[in-house]
C-alpha positions as a Python dict, from the first residue, in 0.01 Angstrom:
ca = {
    (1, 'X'): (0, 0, 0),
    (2, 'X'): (-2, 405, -10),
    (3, 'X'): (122, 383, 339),
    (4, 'X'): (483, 217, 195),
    (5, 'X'): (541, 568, 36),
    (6, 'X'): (642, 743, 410),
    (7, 'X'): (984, 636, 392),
    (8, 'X'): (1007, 726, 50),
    (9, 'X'): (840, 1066, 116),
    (10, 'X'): (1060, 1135, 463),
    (11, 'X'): (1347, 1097, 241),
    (12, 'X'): (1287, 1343, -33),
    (13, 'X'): (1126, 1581, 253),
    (14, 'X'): (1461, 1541, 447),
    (15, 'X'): (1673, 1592, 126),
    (16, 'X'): (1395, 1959, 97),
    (17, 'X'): (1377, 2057, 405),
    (18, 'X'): (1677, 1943, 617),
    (19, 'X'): (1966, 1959, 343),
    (20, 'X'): (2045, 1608, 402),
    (21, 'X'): (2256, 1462, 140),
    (22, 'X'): (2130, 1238, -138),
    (23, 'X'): (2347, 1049, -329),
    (24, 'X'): (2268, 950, -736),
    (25, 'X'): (2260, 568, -598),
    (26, 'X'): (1949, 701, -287),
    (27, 'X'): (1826, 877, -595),
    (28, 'X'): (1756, 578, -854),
    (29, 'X'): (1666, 377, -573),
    (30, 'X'): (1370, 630, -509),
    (31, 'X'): (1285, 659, -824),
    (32, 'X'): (1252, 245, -853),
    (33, 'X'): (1072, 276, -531),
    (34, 'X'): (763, 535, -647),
    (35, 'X'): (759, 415, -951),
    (36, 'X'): (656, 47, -850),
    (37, 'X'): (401, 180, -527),
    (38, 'X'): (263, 392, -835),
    (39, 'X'): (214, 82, -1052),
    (40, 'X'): (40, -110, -794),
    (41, 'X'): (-154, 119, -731),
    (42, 'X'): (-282, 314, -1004),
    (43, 'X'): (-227, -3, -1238),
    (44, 'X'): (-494, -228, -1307),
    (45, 'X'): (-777, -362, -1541),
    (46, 'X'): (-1048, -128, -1682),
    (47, 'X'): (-1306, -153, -1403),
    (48, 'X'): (-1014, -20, -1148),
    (49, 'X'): (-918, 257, -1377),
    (50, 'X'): (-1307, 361, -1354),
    (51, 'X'): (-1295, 377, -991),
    (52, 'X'): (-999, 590, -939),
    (53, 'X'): (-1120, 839, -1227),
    (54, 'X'): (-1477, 839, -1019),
    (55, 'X'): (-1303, 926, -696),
    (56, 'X'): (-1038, 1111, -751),
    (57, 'X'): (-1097, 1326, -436),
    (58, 'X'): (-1038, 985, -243),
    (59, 'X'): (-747, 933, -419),
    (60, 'X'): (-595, 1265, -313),
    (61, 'X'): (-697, 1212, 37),
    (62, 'X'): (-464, 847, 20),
    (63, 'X'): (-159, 1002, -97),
    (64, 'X'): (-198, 1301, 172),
    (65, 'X'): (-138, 998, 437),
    (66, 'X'): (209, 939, 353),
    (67, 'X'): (276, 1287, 343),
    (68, 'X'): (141, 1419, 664),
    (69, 'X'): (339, 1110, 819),
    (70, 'X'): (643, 1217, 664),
    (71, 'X'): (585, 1588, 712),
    (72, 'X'): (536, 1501, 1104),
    (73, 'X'): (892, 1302, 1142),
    (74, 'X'): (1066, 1600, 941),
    (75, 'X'): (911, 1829, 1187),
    (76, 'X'): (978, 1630, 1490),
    (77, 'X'): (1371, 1617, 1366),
    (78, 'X'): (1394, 1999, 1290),
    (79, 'X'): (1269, 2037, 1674),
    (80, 'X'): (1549, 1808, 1831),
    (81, 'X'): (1663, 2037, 2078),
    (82, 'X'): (1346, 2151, 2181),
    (83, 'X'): (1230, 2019, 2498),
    (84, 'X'): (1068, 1676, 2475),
    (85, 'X'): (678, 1839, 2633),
    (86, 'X'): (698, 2060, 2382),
    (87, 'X'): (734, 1830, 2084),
    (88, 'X'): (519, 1588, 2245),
    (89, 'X'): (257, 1865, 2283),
    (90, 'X'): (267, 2019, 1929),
    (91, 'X'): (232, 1624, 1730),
    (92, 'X'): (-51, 1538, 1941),
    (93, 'X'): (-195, 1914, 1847),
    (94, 'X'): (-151, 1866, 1501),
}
């Protein structure tokens, strides 16, 4: 389920990062979008709540998924014009 939250990640990233436009429409639609990964995942009965508090170090390690994923397009589009080896080369690096 933390692994929905790359396109939503890319897309703030690219608004960051790139400039890219972002209209108030993208924006709410974001904003529904984290809001209901968040609730389904963090949400639950007392005995979840108890595991996430237990491990939260795990918990950081999930979210850093969708963030190195969308870190890794953003870089790939800010090298465009670089050759094709090269970009090839430096995502199989990282």
């Amino acid at each position: 389920m933390v692994q929905n939250l790359s396109p939503l990640v890319t897309v703030v990233l690219a608004f960051l990062m790139l400039n890219d436009s972002l209209t108030m429409w993208q924006f709410l639609q974001l904003a529904i979008g984290f809001a209901a990964v968040s609730l389904v995942i963090l949400g639950g009965d007392s005995e979840t709540d108890k595991v996430y508090s237990s491990n939260l170090f795990e918990l950081i390690m999930l979210f850093c998924n969708p963030l190195a994923v969308a870190l890794g397009q953003i870089f790939m589009r800010k090298m465009m014009s670089t050759s094709e080896w090269t970009v090839t080369c430096w995502v199989n690096l990282v």
